[in-house]
C-alpha positions, 0 to 999 in steps of 0.5 A: 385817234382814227386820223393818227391810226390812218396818218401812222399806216399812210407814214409807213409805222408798223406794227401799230398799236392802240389801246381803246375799249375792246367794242372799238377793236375792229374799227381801228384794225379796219383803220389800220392799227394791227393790236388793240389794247383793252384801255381799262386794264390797269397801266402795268398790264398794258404795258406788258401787252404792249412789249408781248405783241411788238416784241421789241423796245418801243422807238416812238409814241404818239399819245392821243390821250396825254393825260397825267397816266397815260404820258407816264404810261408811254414814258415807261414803255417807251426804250432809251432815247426813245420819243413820245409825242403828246397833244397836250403840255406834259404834266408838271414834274414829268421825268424823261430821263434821256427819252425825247418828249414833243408837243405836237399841236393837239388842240386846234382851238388854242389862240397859236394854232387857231389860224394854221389849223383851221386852214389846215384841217379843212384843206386836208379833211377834204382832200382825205375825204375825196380820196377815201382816206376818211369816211364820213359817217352819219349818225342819227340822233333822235 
């Protein structure tokens, strides 16, 4: 979710919004999303934040999670003719009405993407770390 919030702000989207535990708020401002939406709220009071904070029909969604609630959720969000875009295949039976759904390549390890991706994500991580884009963060485990 990071390099989307970062990739979305650097692409010139606005505002940005989330929806993540409430603990990870101020990393994903710091990142560059403006909302956080607390994600254990039930779907339809997301939703109703979401129009709250923006104040105008949702043109476009990026769906990091896309599991069968959330791509129902950001279908519903989204306005007329609007796009969603999923890291996995849509759910079976998934309406859209006259909303625009996209696969983007989530899942770098599925034999179509292995080889572009593994290429790309190296190429890019380095180049996102040396200019600062990405931080690398050390955790220590026991």
């Amino acid at each position: 979710m990071s390099t989307a919030i970062k990739l979305a702000k650097l692409s010139g989207f606005d505002p940005i919004v989330t929806t993540a535990s409430i603990k990870n708020a101020a990393a994903l401002k710091e990142l560059g999303a403006k909302h956080v939406v607390d994600r254990m709220r039930p779907e339809k009071e997301i939703a109703a934040e979401i129009q709250k904070l923006i104040k105008k029909p949702l043109k476009s969604v990026f769906d990091c999670i896309s599991s069968a609630e959330t791509q129902h959720l950001v279908l519903d969000a989204v306005e007329s003719q609007g796009k969603v875009a999923l890291v996995v295949e849509p759910v079976k039976n998934l309406k859209t009405g006259d909303k625009s759904l996209f696969q983007i390549f989530g899942l770098a390890s599925t034999p179509q993407n292995a080889k572009i991706c593994g290429k790309l994500f190296h190429d890019l991580a380095e180049e996102m770390i040396e200019h600062k884009f990405i931080r690398v963060r050390f955790v220590q485990t026991e």
